[in-house]
KEVOSE-883344 format. One record per residue (C-alpha): x, y negated, z negated. Coordinates in steps of 0.25 Angstrom, whole numbers, always signed. Layout:
BEGIN
      xx      yy      zz
       X       Y       Z
...
***
This chain:
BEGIN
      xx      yy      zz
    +446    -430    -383
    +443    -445    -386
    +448    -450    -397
    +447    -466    -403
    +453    -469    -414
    +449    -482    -422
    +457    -484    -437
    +453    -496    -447
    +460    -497    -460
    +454    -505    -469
    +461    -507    -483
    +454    -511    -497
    +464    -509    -509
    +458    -520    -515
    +444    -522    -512
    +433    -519    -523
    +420    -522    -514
    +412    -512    -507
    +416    -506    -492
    +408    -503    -482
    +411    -497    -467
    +402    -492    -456
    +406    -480    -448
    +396    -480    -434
    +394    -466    -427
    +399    -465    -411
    +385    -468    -406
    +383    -479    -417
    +370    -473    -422
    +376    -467    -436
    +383    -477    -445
    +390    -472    -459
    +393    -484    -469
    +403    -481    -480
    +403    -490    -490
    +412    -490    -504
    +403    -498    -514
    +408    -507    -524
    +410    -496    -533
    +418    -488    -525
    +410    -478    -521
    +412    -472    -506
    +396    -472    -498
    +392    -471    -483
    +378    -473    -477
    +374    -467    -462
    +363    -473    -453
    +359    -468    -440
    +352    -478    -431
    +350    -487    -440
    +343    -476    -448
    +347    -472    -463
    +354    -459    -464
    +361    -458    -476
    +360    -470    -486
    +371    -476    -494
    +377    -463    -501
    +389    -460    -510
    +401    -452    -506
    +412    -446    -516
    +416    -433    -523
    +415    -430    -538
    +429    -423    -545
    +427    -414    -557
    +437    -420    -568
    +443    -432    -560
    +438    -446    -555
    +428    -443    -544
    +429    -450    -528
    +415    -457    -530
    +419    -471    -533
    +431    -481    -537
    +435    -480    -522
    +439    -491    -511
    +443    -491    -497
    +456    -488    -494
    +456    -489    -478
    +446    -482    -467
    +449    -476    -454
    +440    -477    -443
    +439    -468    -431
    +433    -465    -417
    +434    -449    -414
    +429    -441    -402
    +432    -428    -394
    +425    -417    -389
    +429    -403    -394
    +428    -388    -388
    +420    -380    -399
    +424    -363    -398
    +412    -362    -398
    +399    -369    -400
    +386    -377    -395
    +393    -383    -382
    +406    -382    -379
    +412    -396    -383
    +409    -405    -395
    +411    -418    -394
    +416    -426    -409
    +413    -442    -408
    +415    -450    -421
    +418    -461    -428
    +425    -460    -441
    +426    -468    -453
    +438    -462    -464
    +437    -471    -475
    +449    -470    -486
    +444    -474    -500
    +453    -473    -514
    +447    -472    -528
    +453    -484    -536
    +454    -479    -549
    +461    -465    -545
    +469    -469    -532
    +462    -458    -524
    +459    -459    -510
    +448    -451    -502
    +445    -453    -488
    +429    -452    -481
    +429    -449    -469
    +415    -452    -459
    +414    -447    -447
    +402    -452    -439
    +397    -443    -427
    +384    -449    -419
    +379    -438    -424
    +381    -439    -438
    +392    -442    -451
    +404    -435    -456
    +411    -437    -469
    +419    -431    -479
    +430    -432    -489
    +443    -433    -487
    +456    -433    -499
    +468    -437    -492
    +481    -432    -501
    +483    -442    -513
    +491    -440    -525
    +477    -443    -535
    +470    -434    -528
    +476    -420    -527
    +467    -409    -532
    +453    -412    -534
    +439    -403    -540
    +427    -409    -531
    +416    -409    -542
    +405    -413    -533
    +405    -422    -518
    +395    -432    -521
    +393    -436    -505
    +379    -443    -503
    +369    -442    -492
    +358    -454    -496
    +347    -450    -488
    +337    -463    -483
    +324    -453    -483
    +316    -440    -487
    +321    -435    -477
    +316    -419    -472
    +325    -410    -475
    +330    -395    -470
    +336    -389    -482
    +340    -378    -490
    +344    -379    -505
    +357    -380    -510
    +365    -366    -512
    +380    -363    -515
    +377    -349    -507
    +369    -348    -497
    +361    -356    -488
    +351    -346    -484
    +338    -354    -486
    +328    -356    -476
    +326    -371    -477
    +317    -380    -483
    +311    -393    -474
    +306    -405    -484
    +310    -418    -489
    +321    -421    -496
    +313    -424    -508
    +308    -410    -506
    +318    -402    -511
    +318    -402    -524
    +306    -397    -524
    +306    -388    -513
    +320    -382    -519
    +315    -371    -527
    +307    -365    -516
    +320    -365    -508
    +330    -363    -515
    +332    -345    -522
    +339    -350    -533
    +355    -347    -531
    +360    -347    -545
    +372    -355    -541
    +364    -368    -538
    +363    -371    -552
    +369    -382    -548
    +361    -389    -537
    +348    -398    -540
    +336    -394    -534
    +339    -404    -522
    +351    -395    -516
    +351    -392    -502
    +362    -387    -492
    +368    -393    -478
    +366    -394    -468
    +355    -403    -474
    +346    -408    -461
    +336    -418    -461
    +325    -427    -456
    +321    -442    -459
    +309    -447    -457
    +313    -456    -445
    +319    -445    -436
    +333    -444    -442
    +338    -431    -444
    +350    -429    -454
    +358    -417    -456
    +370    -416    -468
    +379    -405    -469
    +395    -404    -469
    +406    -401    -460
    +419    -394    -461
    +418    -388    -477
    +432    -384    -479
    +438    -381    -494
    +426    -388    -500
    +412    -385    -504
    +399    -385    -496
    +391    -397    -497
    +377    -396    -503
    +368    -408    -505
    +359    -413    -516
    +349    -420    -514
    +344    -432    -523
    +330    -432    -520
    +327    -446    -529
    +337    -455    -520
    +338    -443    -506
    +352    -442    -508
    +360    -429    -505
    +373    -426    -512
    +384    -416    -509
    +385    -404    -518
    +396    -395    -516
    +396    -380    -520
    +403    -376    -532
    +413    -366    -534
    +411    -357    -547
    +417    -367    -556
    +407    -378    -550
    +418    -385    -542
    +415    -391    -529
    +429    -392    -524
    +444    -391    -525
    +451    -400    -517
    +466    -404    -515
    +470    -417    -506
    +470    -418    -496
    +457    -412    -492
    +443    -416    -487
    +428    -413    -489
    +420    -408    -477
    +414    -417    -469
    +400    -423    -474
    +388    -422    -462
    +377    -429    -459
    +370    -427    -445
    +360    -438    -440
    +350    -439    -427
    +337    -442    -423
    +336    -431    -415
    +338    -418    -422
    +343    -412    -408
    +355    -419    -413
    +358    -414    -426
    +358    -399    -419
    +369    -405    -409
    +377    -412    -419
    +391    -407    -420
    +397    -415    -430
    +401    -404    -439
    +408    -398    -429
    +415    -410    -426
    +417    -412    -441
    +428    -399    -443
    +442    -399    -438
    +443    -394    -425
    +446    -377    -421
    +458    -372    -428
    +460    -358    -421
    +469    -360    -409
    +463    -348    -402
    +449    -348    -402
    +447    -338    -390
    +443    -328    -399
    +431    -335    -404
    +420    -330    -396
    +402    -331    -399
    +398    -319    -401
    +382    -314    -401
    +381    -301    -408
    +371    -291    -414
    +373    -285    -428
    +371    -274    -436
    +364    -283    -446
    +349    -286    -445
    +346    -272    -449
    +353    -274    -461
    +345    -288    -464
    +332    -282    -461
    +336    -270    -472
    +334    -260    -460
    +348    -254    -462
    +360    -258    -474
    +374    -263    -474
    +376    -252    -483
    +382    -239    -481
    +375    -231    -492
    +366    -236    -502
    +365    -250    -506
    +369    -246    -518
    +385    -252    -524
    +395    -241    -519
    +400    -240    -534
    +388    -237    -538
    +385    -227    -527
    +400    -221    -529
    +406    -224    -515
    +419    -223    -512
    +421    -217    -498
    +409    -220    -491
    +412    -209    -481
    +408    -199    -493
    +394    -206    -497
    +380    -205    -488
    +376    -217    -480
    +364    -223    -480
    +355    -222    -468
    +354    -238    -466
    +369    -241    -465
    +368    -251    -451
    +381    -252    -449
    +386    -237    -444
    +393    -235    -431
    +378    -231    -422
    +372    -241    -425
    +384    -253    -424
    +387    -245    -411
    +371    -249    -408
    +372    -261    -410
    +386    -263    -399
    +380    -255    -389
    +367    -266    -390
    +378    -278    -389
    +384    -271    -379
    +374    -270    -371
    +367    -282    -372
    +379    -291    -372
    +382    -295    -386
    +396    -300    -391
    +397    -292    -405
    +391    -282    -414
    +390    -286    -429
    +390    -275    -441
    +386    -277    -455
    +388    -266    -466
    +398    -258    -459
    +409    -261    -472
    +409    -253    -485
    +404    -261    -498
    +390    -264    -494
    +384    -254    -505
    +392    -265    -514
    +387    -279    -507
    +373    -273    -510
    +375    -267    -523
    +381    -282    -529
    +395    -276    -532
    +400    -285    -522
    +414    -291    -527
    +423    -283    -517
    +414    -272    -508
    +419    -275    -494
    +434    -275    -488
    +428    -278    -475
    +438    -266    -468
    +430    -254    -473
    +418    -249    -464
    +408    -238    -467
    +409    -225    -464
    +398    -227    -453
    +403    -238    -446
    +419    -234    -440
    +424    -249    -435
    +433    -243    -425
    +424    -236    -418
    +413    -246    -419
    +425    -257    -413
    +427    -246    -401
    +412    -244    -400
    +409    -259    -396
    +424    -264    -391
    +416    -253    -381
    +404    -260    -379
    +411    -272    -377
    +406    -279    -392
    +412    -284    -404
    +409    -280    -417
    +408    -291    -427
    +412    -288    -442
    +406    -291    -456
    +410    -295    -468
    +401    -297    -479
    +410    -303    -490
    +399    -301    -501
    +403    -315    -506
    +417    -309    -511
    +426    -320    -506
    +439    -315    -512
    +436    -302    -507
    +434    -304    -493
    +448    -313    -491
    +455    -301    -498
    +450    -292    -485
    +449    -304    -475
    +463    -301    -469
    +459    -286    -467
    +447    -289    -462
    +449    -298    -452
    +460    -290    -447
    +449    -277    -447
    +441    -284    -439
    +451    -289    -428
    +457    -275    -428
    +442    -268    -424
    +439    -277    -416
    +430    -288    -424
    +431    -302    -420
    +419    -308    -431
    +414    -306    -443
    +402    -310    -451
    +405    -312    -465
    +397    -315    -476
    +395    -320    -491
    +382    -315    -497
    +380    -316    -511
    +388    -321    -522
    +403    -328    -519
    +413    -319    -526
    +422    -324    -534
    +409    -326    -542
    +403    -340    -544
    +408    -346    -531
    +397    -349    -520
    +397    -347    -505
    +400    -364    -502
    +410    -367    -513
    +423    -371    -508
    +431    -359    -512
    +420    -352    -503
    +421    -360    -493
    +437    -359    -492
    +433    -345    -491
    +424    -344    -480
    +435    -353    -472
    +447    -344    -476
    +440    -331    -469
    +437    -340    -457
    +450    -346    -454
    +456    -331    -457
    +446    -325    -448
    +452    -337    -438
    +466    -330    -441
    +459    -315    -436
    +453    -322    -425
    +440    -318    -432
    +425    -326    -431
    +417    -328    -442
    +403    -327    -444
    +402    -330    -460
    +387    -329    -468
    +385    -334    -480
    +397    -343    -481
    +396    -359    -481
    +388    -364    -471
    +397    -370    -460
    +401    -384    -458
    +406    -384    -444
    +420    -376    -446
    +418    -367    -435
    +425    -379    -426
    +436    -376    -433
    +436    -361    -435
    +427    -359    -423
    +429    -343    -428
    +418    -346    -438
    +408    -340    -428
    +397    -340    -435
    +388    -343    -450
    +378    -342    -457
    +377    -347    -469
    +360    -351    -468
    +348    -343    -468
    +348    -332    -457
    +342    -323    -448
    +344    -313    -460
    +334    -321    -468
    +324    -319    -458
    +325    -301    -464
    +324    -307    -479
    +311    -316    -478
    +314    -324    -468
    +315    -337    -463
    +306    -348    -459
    +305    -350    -445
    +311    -364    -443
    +324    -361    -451
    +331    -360    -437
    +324    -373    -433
    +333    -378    -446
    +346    -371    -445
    +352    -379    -434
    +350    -389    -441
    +355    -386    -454
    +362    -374    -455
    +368    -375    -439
    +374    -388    -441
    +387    -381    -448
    +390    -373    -436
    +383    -360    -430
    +376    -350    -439
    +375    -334    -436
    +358    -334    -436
    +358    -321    -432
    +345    -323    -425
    +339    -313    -413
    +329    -305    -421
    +317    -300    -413
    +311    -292    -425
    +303    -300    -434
    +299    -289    -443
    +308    -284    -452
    +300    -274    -457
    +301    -267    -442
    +316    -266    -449
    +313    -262    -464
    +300    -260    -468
    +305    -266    -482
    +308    -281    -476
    +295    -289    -473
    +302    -300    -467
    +300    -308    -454
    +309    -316    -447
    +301    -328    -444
    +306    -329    -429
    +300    -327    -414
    +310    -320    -406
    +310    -332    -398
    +314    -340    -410
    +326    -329    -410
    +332    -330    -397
    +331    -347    -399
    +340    -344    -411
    +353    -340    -402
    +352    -355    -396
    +347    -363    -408
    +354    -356    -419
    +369    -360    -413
    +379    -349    -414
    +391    -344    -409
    +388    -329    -414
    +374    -326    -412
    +367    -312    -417
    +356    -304    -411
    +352    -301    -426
    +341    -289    -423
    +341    -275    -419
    +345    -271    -406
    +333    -263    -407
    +324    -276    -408
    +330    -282    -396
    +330    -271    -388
    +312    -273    -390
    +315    -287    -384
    +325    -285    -372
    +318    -298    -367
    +320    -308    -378
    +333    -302    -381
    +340    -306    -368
    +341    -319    -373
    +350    -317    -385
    +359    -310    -375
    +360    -320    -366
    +360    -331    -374
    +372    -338    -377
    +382    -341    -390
    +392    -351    -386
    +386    -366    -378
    +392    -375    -368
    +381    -384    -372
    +368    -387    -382
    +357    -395    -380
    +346    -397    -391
    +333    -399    -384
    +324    -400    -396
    +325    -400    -413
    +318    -402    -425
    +325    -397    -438
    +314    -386    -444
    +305    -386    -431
    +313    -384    -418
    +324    -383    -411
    +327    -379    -394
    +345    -377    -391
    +348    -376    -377
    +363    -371    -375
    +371    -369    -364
    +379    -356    -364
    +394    -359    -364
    +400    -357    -349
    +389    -355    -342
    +375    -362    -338
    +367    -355    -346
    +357    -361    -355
    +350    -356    -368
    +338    -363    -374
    +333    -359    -389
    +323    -365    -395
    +317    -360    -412
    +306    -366    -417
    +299    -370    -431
    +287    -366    -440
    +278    -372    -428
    +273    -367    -413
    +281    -378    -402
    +284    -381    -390
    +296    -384    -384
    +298    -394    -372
    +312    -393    -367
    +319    -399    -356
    +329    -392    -348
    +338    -406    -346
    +351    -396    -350
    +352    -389    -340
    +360    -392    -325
    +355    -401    -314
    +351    -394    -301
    +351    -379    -309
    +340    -370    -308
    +340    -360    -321
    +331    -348    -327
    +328    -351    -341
    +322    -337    -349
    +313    -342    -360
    +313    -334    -373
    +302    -340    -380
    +290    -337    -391
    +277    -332    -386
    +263    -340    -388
    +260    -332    -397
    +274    -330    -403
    +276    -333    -421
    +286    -331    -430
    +278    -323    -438
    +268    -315    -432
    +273    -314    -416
    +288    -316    -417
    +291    -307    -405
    +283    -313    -395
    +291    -321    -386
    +291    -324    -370
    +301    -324    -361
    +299    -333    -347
    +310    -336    -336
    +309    -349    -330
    +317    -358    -319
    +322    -372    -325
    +332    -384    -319
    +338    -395    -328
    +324    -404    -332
    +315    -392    -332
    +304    -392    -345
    +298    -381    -352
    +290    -380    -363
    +290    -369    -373
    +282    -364    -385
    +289    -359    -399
    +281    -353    -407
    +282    -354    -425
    +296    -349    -426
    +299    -347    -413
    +306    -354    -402
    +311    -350    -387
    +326    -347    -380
    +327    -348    -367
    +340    -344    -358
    +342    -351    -346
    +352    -348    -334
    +355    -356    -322
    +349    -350    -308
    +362    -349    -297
***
């Protein structure tokens, strides 16, 4: 590790005039100017080569029924630093990170009130982070945060990839135009979730990414939400200016604070290469560092799931009806009939281990194999599930027997129903269930309404949650693989047992209407840029209606596209989402998802463009192998990619996986190729994707 360390104290108790100071990035192409006008308001600006990113813009917080930190302030002393190392992720994208910056902590006090805040600026070559910061004072104790009133000028119209503002769920496709745009493509967007009562008609979400019309590409988002609310921005479309907008709580709060605390840390991304936003780290390097001492138990995992079925509507959670069990009279679910679509009984879970036995897959995942699910579909959801009691038809220890066997593990699920309070009553009993038949992750979830009612999924008493059943999952030597909870921020550095998210529009989507086929051309842009996301990609079956009749949807994907998505959709726990009966149609294409990797030595990003392309190559962690994914837009392209990753004086055998001539995501997903060809480092090829399409190829060195 190298560490400089450069310290300027500078002192004002008596100067009225306006302060500026200049904070340059390591490579000197991003500069931050902070500036204190003459009336005492804090304000930064950020260029990058010369180029406008972020004009003139206010910073501050508003306090309900108290002076708010917006003005009246004046330098107190700032701090300057130098900062870098280079870090060992767990797991991650390549095995070391390196986190170079220059920091700027600028100490202000409030005249009038004696209080003193602290902004911190971090500025990486890749981009800016600041945030907040209370140090303990005796005029500033306990605090209510009415609203953050953080600024993001922006110098253009920019383009935008977005999705509107939403306290509860993030599960938009996203909308490309111009930031004057959204208001009035808003509407179309946007379902109408009751509580965004609240939000103008300009509300989007971060990870916020866009383009200018010289090149630049700009991406805003946050880092490390700890005991705070998630940030949304407005957006006044008159002067392009963004503004943070915190989630409520059911009273409307924003936030409870108590010196000395922080906010999270403020981002803003900026290239002219958009290959660079994609291997941006800075949110990574923005959290504190691992705080579990023994990570030998956090292990990637790819696994299959008794799931799809249940999306598609082919088979239920459910054990009998989908009807409430009070109305239907169960007690003793031993005494009543089942129905003849319950997925999760001992045949078929012991299906679905012999299939990852057998073709190498790490884990097993069951959904609807608790009681209670006759309640979570009947809307009598205030406490249906303790998480401990199984179905009749699904016996935990024998199924634990069955695949500690077969060599697999099973992974557990635990939907919360939203019922917070409930699921931290049974977490200790849970988490010790699971350890004690043999379950090492879970894959929890929050769908519908936060109970206790009125609360939302990104409120800070919501967020405190999710963070309280990670760090006690830490405490069970447990992972995590949480949907429907807060988009992530970059905390899996410190609890690298937060395996897995998702928390954005899904695979699942792709069995409720679908999604547009460039939405995986956007998410590694957006959605990515907190930390990995549990895609669940690998179907081969595009029909749902092959599964039930009564779903016309189409998942609007090539099965090349698919098997790009294990190396462009970065995850440490990757799913082969569809049937085994699906793959077993396509033994060819489905080789790849079981040789392709989950954990990378290294990643190089050959080619992007946010909403049109993007082509990963990673090299697997330990070994020389190389995997290559590319997913493609609404268009047909090719792809010209150069082999300059790999070893000097290496022969190697790539297998390409890629879209036939003929190959759409509509009418001919399923037509694919599959060729083997000889290359060396500098080797070329060029390769077609067809609309909604894209190619993977797996590459192995010749000895």
């Amino acid at each position: 590790m190298k560490l400089v360390l450069i310290v300027v104290s500078l002192f004002f108790s008596s100067l009225n005039f306006a302060y500026a100071q200049e904070l340059k990035s390591p490579n000197e192409a991003l500069i931050m100017r902070f500036l204190v006008s003459d009336t005492g308001e804090p304000t930064y600006a950020l260029s990058f080569n010369g180029k406008s990113v972020i004009k003139t813009s206010n910073l501050g917080l508003e306090l309900k029924g108290d002076t708010s930190l917006l003005k009246g302030f004046k330098v107190l002393n700032t701090e300057t630093e130098t900062f870098d190392e280079t870090w060992t992720p767990v797991w991650g994208e390549e095995k070391e990170i390196r986190n170079h910056y220059n920091e700027l902590a600028v100490t202000l006090i409030q005249q009038d009130t004696d209080r003193i805040i602290v902004i911190r600026f971090r500025l990486f070559n890749d981009g800016l982070g600041f945030r907040y910061e209370f140090p303990a004072q005796k005029n500033l104790v306990y605090f209510t945060i009415k609203e953050e009133k953080t600024q993001f000028a922006m110098a253009g119209d920019h383009n935008a990839f977005w999705i509107p503002g939403d306290y509860d769920t993030q599960e938009y496709d996203y909308t490309t135009s111009k930031l004057s745009e959204i208001r009035s493509k808003f509407d179309k967007a946007y379902t109408g979730n009751a509580s965004q009562e609240a939000f103008s008609k300009t509300g989007v979400q971060t990870a916020l990414m866009m383009k200018t019309e010289d090149n630049l590409y700009i991406n805003i988002h946050e880092a490390a939400l700890i005991n705070y609310s998630c940030m949304h921005l407005n957006l006044d479309d008159k002067n392009m200016i963004l503004e943070s907008w915190l989630t409520p709580d059911a009273k409307g709060d924003k936030g409870y604070m108590q010196t000395p605390c922080n906010s999270p840390w403020r981002t803003i991304m900026v290239s002219d290469d958009a290959r660079e936003i994609l291997a941006s780290r800075m949110t990574l390097n923005l959290n504190e560092p691992c705080k579990i001492e023994d990570t030998s138990w956090i292990k990637p995992i790819k696994y299959i799931g008794v799931w799809w079925e249940m999306i598609t509507g082919k088979s239920s959670w459910s054990y009998t009806s989908e009807l409430p069990a009070i109305q239907l009279g169960v007690t003793d679910y031993t005494k009543v009939k089942p129905n003849n679509t319950h997925a999760a009984n001992n045949t078929k879970v012991k299906h679905y281990i012999d299939f990852a036995s057998k073709h190498g897959f790490d884990g097993v995942l069951v959904e609807g194999w608790n009681e209670g699910w006759e309640d979570w579909f009947g809307n009598t959801k205030d406490h249906v599930f303790d998480f401990l009691t199984p179905y009749p038809d699904f016996n935990v220890k024998d199924i634990h027997n069955y695949a500690k066997s077969k060599g697999v593990k099973m992974i557990m699920h635990h939907e919360t129903s939203g019922s917070t309070r409930n699921y931290e009553r049974y977490m200790d009993k849970a988490y010790a269930f699971m350890k004690d038949n043999g379950y090492d992750a879970v894959k929890s979830g929050y769908v519908g309404d936060i109970l206790p009612r009125g609360e939302n999924h990104y409120s800070q008493w919501i967020i405190n949650h999710y963070q309280y059943a990670l760090e006690k999952a830490a405490d069970y030597q447990i992972m995590i693989n949480a949907h429907e909870a807060v988009r992530p921020t970059g905390i899996c550095r410190t609890y690298p047992n937060l395996i897995g998210n998702e928390s954005a529009r899904g695979t699942e989507y792709q069995a409720f209407g679908g999604s547009q086929p460039n939405h995986v051309t956007i998410l590694p842009f957006t959605r990515l840029i907190g930390g990995p996301m549990d895609y669940t990609p690998g179907i081969f079956e595009m029909d749902i209606s092959k599964l039930n009749p009564n779903n016309s949807s189409h998942v609007n994907s090539t099965i090349a596209n698919q098997l790009a998505l294990y190396v462009t959709m970065y995850s440490p726990l990757q799913m082969a989402a569809d049937l085994p009966e699906h793959y077993e149609q396509f033994m060819d294409a489905f080789q790849f998802i079981k040789d392709v990797a989950v954990d990378w030595d290294k990643s190089v990003y050959l080619e992007a463009e946010p909403g049109h392309y993007i082509t990963i190559a990673r090299k697997e962690k330990g070994t020389s192998n190389w995997f290559v994914g590319n997913v493609n837009g609404k268009a047909p392209r090719t792809s010209n990619i150069m082999f300059d990753f790999l070893e000097k004086n290496k022969k190697y055998k790539a297998i390409v996986y890629a879209d036939a001539k003929n190959a759409h995501y509509k009418t001919n997903p399923q037509a694919y190729v599959i060729k083997t060809i000889t290359i060396t480092k500098g080797s070329k090829l060029s390769q077609f994707s067809a609309p909604g399409g894209g190619f993977a190829i797996s590459i192995q060195e010749i000895k």
